[in-house]
N, C-alpha and C positions, 0 to 999 in steps of 0.2 A: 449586186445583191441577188438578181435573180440567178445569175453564174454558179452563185454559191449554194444557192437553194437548190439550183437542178444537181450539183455534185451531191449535197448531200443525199440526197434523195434516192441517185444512183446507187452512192455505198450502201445505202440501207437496205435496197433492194435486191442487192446483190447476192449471192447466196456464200456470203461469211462461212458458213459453215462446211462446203467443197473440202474435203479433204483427199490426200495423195496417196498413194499404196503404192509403193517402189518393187517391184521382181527383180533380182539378181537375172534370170535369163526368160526368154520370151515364151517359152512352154509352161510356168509359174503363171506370167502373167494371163497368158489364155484361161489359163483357172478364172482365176479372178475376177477377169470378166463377164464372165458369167453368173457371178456371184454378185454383184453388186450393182447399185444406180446409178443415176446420171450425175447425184452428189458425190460419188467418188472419182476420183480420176486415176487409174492405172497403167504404170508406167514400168517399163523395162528398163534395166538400167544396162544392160552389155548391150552396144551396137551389133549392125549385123557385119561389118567388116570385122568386130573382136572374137579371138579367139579364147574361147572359156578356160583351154589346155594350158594357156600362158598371158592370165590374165596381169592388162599394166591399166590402170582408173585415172582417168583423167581427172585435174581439179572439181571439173563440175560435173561429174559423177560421186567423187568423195562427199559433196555440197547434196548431192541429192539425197546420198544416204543418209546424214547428218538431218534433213528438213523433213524427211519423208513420216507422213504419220503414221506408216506400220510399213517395217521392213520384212518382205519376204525373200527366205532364201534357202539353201541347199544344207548348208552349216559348213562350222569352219573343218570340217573334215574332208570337202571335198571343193572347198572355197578358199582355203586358207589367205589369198588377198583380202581377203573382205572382213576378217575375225575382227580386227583393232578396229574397224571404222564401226563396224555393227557397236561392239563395246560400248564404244564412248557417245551412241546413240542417248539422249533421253526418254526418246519413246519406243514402244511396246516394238515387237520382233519376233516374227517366226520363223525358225530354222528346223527346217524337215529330218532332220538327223536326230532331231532332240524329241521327237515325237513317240508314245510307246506304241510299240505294233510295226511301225516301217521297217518295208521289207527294203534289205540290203543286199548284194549281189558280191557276193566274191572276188575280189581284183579289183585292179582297174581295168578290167576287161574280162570278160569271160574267159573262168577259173580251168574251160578246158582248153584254151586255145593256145597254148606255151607262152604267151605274149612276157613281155619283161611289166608287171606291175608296178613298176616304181616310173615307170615312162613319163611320167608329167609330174610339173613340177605344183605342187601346192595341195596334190590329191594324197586322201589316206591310203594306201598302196592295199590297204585290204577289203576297201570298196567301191564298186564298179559307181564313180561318180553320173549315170545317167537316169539317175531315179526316180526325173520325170514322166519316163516312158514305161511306168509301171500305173496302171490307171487305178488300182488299189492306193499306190502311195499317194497320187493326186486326192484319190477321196480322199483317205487320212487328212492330209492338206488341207483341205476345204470346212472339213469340221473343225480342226483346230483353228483357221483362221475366224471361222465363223464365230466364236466362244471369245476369242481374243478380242476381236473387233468389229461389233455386231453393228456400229452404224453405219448406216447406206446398204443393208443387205435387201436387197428384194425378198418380197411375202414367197415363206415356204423355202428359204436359201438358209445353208446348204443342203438339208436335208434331198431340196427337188434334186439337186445336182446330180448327189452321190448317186438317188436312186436311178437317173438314168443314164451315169457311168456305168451301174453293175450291169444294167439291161443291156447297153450297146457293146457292151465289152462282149457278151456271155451271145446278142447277134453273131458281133462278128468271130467270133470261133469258132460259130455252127459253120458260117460262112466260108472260115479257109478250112473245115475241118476235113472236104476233100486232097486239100495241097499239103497234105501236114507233112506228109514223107517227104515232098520234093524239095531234092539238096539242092542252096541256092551258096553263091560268092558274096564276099563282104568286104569291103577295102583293107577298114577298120573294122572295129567291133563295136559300136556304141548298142544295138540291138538287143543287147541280150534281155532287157526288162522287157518289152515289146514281144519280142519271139517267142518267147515263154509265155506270157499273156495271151497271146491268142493261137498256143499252142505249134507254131512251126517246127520245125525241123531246126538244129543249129546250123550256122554257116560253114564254110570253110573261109578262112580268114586269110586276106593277103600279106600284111603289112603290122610289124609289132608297133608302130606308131604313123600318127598322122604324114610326118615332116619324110619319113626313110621308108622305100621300099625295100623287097626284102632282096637278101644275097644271090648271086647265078645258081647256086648249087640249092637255096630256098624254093627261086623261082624253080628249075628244073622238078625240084619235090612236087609242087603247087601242079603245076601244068600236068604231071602225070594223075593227080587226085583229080584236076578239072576232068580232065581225060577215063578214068576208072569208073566215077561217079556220075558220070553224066551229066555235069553240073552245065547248067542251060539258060540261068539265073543269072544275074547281075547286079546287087543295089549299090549306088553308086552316089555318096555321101559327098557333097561341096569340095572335102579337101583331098578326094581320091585323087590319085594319078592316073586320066583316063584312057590314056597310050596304051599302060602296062596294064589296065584293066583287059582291053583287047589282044595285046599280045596274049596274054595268060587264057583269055578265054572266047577265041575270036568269032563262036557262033552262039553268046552271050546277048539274050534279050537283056537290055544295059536301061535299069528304071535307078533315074533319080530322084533322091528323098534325103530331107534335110532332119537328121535326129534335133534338131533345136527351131525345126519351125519356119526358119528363117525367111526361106522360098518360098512361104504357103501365104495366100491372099486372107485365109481362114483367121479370123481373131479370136475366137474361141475354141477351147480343148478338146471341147467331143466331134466337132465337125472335122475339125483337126487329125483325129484321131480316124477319121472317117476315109480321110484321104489318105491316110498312110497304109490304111489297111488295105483299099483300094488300089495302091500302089504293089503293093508285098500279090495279092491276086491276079494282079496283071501280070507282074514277072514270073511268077510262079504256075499262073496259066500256060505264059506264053511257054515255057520252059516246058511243061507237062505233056501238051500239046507239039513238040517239038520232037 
């Protein structure tokens, strides 16, 4: 009897009311948690070995989305695995595509870089599915989620957030606003919401997709533009191929930086945000200075 008395005791104590908040990728979730208390628990739902370009959900990933008490995500325009399970959700769901005011980026990749737009498979080919890296579209995000689902938001959330998104963004600008000319290299392209944000220089781009580097007569193009432009820069993204990064540009300050977060200790968006920017300064120093 007393066994029974201390169990129930525990259930009642317990905090019944914890609720989950699921992020389709791990730069969503850094929102989030900064947005909310200890009564919420937010969760990422892509591991860091999955790749977002060719996403496959495991059972207990479909199970998550299905349980989760507010699904956040990209929308099915640049998620398309994920539309049917969001669907047959019961509960509430925000999709940043479906928000008014979010800004969308041309491609799937940056609209000047000849890239083949159709390169992955489940993205809308007419936009650049990395919308996290626009820190305007995060605010948007945060208000919206805010309205959706205001329990567990800490006092003064989202409003604190946004307004010290607009501050550190509008720092860091002033920040690289020295480096803004200096031409940097990019594997890929996931950048382009970022770069624009805090005002850079565009890249030159190696590779029209993750998986294929580019052709002998591409490479030869590329190495003459490394060469012309003085490009001194490196950012060198998880799934680069880091050989032909140095063949192409072998006196290349080479800074790694994970557009999804992945490699960052940082659980939250803006410190996050801090280190990227810091990253993008240091290549673009070292470059400048070079």
């Amino acid at each position: 009897m007393r066994r029974l008395w201390l169990t129930l005791l525990l259930v009642l104590c317990s905090p019944a009311w914890s609720q989950t908040v699921v992020a389709s990728v791990e730069p969503l979730a850094k929102v989030l948690r900064s947005l909310y208390d200890d009564s919420v628990t937010v969760t990422t739902l892509l591991q860091a070995n999955q790749n977002p370009h060719q996403l496959a959900l495991s059972p207990r990933q479909a199970l998550a989305v299905q349980q989760a008490d507010l699904m956040v995500w990209l929308g099915a325009g640049v998620e398309a695995p994920l539309a049917p399970l969001v669907a047959r959700r019961q509960g509430p769901s925000v999709a940043l595509l479906t928000l008014e005011g979010v800004y969308r980026r041309d491609g799937g990749h940056d609209h000047h870089d000849g890239h083949d737009h159709g390169a992955h498979p489940g993205h809308d080919a007419t936009t650049d599915p990395h919308l996290w890296l626009s820190v305007n579209n995060m605010a948007l995000l945060a208000g919206a989620v805010g309205q959706r689902f205001p329990a567990g938001l800490r006092p003064g959330q989202p409003q604190q957030w946004q307004q010290a998104a607009e501050n550190q963004l509008q720092a860091e600008r002033e920040r690289l606003a020295p480096l803004a000319r200096v031409p940097w290299l990019s594997y890929h392209q996931p950048w382009g919401y970022l770069s624009e944000s805090l005002g850079l220089a565009e890249p030159l781009v190696v590779s029209e997709q993750l998986d294929a580097g580019p052709g002998s007569r591409r490479f030869v193009t590329l190495a003459g533009q490394v060469r012309d432009q003085q490009v001194r820069c490196a950012v060198q993204e998880p799934e680069a191929r880091v050989g032909l990064l140095k063949r192409l540009c072998p006196d290349c300050y080479v800074q790694p930086l994970d557009p999804l977060g992945r490699d960052s200790s940082q659980q939250e968006y803006l410190p996050w945000l801090a280190e990227l920017s810091a990253g993008f300064a240091q290549c673009l120093r070292a470059a400048d200075q070079g």
